[in-house]
C-alpha positions, 0 to 999 in steps of 0.5 A: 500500500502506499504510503500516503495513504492512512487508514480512514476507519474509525475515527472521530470524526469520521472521514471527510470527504476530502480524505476520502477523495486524497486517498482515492487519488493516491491509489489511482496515482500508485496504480496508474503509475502516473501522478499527472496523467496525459490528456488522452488519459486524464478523464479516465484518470479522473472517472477512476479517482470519483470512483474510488472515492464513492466506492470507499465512502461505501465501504467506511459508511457500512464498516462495523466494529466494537473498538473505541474510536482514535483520535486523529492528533493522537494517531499523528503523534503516533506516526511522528514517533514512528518516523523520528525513530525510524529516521534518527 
């Protein structure tokens, strides 16, 4: 997965949109292997990203799950930490 991509579930708040629409940009990009694609390209490039997006807001919107919800700052503090170690 890439690593751009963080997980959207079970957060509060929940997604936003723009998150979504973030991550499904980041796949497309990842898949495609292009971050700008051609002209030719660019209204599948686009279909493939609203997709993606529509299809993941599905997917968080019906997830279910018994663990408490995490918080964003906490979860960004976590990977900070992560990173500093891993870099240090």
């Amino acid at each position: 997965m890439c690593r751009n991509i963080r997980p959207l579930h079970n957060f509060e708040p929940p997604a936003t949109d723009d998150e979504v629409s973030a991550a499904a940009l980041q796949f497309v990009r990842k898949v495609s292997g292009t971050t700008k694609p051609s002209a030719a390209n660019q209204e599948a490039f686009d279909h493939a990203v609203a997709e993606i997006a529509h299809i993941t807001r599905h997917l968080l919107d019906d997830l279910v799950t018994n663990a408490p919800k995490k918080n964003r700052e906490v979860e960004a503090a976590k990977r900070r930490a992560r990173a500093e170690a891993r870099y240090a």
